[in-house]
C-alpha positions as CSV (number, residue, x, y, z in Angstrom):
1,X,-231.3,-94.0,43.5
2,X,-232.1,-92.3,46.8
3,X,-229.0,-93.4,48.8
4,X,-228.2,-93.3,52.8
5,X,-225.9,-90.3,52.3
6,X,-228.7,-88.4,50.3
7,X,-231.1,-89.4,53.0
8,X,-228.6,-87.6,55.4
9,X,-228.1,-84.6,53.5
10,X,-232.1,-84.0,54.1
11,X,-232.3,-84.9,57.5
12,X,-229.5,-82.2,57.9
13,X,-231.0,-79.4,55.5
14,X,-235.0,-80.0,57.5
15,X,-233.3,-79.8,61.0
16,X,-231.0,-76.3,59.9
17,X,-234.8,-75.2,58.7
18,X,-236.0,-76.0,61.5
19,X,-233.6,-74.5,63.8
20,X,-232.8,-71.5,62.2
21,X,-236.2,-70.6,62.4
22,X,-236.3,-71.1,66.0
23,X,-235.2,-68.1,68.3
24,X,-233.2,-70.9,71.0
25,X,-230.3,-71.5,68.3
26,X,-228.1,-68.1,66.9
27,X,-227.0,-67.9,63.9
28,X,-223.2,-68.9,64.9
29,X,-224.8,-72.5,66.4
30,X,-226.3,-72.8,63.1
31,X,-223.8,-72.8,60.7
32,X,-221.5,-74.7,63.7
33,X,-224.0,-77.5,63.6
34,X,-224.0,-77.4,59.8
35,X,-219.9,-77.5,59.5
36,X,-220.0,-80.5,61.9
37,X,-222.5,-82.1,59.5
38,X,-220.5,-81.8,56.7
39,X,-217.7,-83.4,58.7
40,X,-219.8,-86.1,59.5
41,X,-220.3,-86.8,55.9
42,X,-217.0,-86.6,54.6
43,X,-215.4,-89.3,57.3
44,X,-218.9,-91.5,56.0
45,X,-216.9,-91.3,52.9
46,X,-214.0,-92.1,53.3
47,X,-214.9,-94.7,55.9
48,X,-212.6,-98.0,55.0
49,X,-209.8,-96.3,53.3
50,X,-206.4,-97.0,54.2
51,X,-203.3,-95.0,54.4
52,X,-199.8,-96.2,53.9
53,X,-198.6,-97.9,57.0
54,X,-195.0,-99.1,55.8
55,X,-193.1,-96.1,57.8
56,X,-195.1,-96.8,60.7
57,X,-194.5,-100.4,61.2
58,X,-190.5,-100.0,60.6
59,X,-190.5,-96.8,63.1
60,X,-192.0,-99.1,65.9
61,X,-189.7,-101.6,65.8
62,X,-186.7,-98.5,65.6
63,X,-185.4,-99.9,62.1
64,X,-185.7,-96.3,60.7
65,X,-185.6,-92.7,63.1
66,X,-188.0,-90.8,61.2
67,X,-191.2,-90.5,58.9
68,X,-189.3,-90.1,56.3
69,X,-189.1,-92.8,53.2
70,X,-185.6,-92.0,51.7
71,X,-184.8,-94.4,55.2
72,X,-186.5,-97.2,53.4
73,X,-183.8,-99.4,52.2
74,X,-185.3,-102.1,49.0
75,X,-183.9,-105.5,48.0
76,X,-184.1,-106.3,44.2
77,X,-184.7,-108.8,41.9
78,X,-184.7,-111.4,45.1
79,X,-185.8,-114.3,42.8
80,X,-183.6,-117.3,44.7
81,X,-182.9,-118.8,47.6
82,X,-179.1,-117.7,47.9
83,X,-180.4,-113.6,47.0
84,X,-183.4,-114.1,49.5
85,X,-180.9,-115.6,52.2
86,X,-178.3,-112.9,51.5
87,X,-181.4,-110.0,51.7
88,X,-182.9,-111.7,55.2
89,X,-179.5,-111.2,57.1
90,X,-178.4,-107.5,55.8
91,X,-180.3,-104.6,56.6
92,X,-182.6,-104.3,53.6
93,X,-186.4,-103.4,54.9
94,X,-188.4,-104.5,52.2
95,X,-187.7,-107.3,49.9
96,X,-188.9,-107.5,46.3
97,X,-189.3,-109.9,44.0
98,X,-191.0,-111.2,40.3
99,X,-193.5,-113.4,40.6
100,X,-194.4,-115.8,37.2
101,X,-196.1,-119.1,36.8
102,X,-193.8,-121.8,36.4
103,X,-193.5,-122.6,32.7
104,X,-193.5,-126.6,33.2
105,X,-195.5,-129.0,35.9
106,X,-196.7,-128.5,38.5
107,X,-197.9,-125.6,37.5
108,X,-197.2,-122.9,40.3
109,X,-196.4,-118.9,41.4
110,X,-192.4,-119.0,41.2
111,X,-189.8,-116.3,41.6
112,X,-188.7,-115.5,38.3
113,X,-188.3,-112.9,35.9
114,X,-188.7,-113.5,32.5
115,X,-187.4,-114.4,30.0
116,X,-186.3,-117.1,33.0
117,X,-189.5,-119.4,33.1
118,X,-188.0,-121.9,35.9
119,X,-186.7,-120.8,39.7
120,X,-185.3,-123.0,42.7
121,X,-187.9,-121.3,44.6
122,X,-191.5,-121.0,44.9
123,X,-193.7,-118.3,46.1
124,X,-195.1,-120.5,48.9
125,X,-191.1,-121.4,49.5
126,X,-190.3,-117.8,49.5
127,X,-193.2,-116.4,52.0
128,X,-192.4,-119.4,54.1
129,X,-188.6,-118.4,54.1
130,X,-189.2,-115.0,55.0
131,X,-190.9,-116.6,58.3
132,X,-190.5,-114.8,61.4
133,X,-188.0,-111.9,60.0
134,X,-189.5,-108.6,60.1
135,X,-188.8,-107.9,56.6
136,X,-191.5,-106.2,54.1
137,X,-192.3,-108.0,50.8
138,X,-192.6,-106.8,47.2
139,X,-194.6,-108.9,45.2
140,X,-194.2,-107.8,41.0
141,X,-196.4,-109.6,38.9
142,X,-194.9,-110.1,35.5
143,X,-197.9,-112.6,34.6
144,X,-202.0,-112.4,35.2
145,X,-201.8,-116.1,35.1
146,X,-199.8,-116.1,38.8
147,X,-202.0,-113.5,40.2
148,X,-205.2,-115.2,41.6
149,X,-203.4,-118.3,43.1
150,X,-200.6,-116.2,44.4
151,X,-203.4,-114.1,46.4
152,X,-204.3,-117.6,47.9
153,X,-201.3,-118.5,48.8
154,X,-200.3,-115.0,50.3
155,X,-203.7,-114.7,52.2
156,X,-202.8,-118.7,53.3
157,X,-199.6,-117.5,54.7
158,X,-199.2,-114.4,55.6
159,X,-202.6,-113.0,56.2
160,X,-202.4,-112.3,59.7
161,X,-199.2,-110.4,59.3
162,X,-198.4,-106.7,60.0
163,X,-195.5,-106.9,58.1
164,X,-195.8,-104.1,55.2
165,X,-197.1,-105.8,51.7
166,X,-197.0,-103.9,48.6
167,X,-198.3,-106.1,45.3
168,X,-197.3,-104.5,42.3
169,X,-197.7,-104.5,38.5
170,X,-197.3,-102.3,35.3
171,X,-201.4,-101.8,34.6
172,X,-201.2,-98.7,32.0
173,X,-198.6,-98.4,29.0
174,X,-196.4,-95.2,29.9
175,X,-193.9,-93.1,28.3
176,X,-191.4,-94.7,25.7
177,X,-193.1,-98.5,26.9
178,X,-192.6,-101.1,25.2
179,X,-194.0,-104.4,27.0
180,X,-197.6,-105.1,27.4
181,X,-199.5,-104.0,30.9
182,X,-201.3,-106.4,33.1
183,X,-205.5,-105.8,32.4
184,X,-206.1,-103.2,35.1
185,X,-209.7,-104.3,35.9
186,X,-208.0,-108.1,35.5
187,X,-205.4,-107.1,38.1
188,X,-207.4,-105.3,40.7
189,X,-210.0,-107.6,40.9
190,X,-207.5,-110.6,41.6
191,X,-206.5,-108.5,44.2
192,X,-208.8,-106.0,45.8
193,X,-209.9,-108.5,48.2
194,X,-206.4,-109.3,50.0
195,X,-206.1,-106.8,53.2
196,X,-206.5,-103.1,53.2
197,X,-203.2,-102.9,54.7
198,X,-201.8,-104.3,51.6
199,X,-200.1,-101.1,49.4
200,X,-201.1,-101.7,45.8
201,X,-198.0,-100.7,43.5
202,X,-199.3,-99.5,40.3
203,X,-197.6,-98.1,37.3
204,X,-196.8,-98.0,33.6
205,X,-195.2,-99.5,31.4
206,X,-191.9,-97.2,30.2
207,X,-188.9,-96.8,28.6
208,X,-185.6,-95.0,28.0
209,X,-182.7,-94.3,25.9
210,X,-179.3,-92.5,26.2
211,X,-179.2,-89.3,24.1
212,X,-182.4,-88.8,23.2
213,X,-185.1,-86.4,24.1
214,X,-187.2,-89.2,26.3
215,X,-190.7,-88.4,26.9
216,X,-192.0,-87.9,30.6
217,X,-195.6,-88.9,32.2
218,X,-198.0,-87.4,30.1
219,X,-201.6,-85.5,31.3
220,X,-203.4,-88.5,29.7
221,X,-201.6,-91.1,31.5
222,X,-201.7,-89.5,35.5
223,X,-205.5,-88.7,34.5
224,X,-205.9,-92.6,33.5
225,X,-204.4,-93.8,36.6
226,X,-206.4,-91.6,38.7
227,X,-209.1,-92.9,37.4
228,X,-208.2,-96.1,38.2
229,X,-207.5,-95.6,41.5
230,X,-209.4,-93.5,42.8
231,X,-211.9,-95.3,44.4
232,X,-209.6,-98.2,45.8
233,X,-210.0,-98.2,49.4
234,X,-205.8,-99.4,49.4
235,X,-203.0,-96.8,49.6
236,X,-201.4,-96.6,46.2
237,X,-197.6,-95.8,45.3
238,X,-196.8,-95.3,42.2
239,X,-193.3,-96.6,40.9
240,X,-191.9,-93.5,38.5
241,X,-188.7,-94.0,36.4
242,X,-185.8,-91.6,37.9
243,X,-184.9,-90.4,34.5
244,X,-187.9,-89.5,33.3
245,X,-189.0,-87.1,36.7
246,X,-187.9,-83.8,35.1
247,X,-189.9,-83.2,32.4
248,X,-192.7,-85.1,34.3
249,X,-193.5,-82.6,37.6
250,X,-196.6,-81.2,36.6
251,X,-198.3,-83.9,36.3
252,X,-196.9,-86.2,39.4
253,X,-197.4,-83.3,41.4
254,X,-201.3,-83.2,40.3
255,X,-201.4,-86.8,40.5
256,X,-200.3,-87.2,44.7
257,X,-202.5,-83.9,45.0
258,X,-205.7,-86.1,44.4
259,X,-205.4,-88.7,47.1
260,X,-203.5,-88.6,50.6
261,X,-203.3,-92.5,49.8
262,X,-201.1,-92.2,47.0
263,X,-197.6,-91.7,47.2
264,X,-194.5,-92.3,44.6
265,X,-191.3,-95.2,44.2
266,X,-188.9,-93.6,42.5
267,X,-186.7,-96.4,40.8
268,X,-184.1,-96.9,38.1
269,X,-183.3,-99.1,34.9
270,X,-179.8,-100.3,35.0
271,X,-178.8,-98.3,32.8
272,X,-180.4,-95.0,32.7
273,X,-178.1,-91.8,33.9
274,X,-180.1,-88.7,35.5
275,X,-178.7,-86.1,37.8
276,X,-180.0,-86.8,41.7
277,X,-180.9,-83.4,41.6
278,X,-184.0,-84.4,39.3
279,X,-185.3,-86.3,42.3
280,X,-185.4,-82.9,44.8
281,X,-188.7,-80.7,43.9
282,X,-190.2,-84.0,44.4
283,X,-188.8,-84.0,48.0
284,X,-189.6,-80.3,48.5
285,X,-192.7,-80.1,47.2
286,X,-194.3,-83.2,49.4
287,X,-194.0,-84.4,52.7
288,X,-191.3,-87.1,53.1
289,X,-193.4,-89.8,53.8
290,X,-194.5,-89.8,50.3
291,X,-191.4,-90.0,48.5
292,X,-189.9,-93.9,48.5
293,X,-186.8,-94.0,47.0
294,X,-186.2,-97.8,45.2
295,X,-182.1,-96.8,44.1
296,X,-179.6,-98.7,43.6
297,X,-177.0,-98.2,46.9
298,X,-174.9,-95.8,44.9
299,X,-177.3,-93.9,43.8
300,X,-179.0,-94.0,47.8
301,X,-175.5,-92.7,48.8
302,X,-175.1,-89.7,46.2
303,X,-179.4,-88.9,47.0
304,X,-177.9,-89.1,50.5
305,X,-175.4,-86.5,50.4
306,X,-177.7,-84.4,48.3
307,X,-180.4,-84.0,50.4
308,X,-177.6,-83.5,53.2
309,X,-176.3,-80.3,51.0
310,X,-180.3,-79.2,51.1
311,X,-181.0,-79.9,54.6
């Protein structure tokens, strides 16, 4: 198929011809005109796609001091209306929660994680709570079932919001996982269409056990995801298990090397033990825009004074 950009390409390569055979343009105008071609072509490409904005929306209202995501503070688990209450009046910048369908009538997006199936909240509650704070929201589907009507409802709600949405889900089965992913194609269609602003929080499925030699990302599952992503026109983070970063870098690092819209959420199972100092070529090897740290406070505190010893 003989496409618009092909149809520039010869336009470009006839008038270089055509030039370069004429004695008004040098040879240095030539290959100028031909690099600013090129350029042309490439911001025709990635026309539409968005970068993460969540850093820039809590630096212009001065609730962080730098472009730097360690200063991006999460709430977890916010599945009620006394945690959601308790998370609107400290100084948590994003607020995450689970998001199932309700397992009796009326049939509805609640917050709950399962194996609850029942919640004292809904999702249309919950956005409707959140009201004029300035709070970010995580939304983490544990169910395809609540995906499409929670989109409505979220679109409905808060679609003329600048306030930083992320909308995540496990897609692809990962190292040591057990539970079943979400369809990716499922997923991303039920929500492709919600604002480019949105961040799409994408990741697999894991596991981990004390004393044992747990595997890390493998080169089959960052090349997977990649090709999942790749030609979303949302930024992407991906949430990566602290304990299993070590034996992981290769590949993470080649996987945020692909895309200036990716970035990684580094979180933690309640249990799982790591040293902090895991976490670090991560920091060094990336700008620190692109490393969200999702910890809880005690571990945020020992990160803290971690990075303070490397600064």
């Amino acid at each position: 198929m003989f496409t618009y950009t092909d149809r520039q390409n010869e336009v470009t390569v006839k008038t270089l011809h055509t030039m370069s055979r004429s004695r008004l343009l040098s040879p240095r105008c030539v290959i100028l005109i031909f690099i600013g071609c090129v350029s042309i072509c490439v911001v025709w490409r990635l026309k539409g796609r968005m970068l993460d904005q969540t850093l820039d929306y809590f630096l212009s209202r001065a609730e962080i001091g730098r472009r730097d995501a360690a200063e991006v503070t999460w709430s977890h688990a916010t599945n009620s209306r006394s945690v959601l209450s308790a998370a609107l009046t400290g100084r948590t910048h994003m607020i995450e929660a689970d998001i199932i369908m309700r397992g009796r009538d009326p049939r509805e997006p609640i917050m709950a994680h399962p194996p609850e199936m029942d919640s004292d909240i809904t999702l249309r509650e919950w956005l409707e709570g959140i009201g004029t704070h300035s709070k970010g929201i995580k939304l983490d589907f544990k169910s395809l079932e609540a995906v499409a009507p929670s989109m409505v409802l979220l679109e409905e709600v808060w679609g003329e919001s600048e306030r930083p949405v992320w909308i995540n889900a496990d897609i692809l089965p990962g190292p040591g996982g057990k539970a079943s992913p979400l369809e990716p194609s499922a997923f991303l269609a039920a929500v492709r269409a919600f604002s480019s602003h949105a961040v799409l929080s994408l990741g697999w499925t894991t596991g981990w056990m004390p004393d044992t030699d747990n595997p890390g990302y493998s080169w089959d599952m960052v090349r997977e995801m990649d090709q999942v992503c790749r030609n979303l026109s949302h930024p992407v983070s991906f949430p990566v298990r602290a304990a299993l970063l070590a034996q992981s870098f290769p590949q993470l690092k080649w996987l945020l090397q692909q895309s200036d819209r990716y970035t990684l959420t580094v979180w933690t199972g309640q249990n799982d033990k790591f040293p902090v100092e895991d976490l670090l070529p991560y920091r060094e090897a990336f700008d620190k825009s692109r490393i969200y740290y999702d910890l809880p406070d005690s571990q945020r505190t020992q990160l803290s004074l971690t990075l303070g010893d490397h600064n």
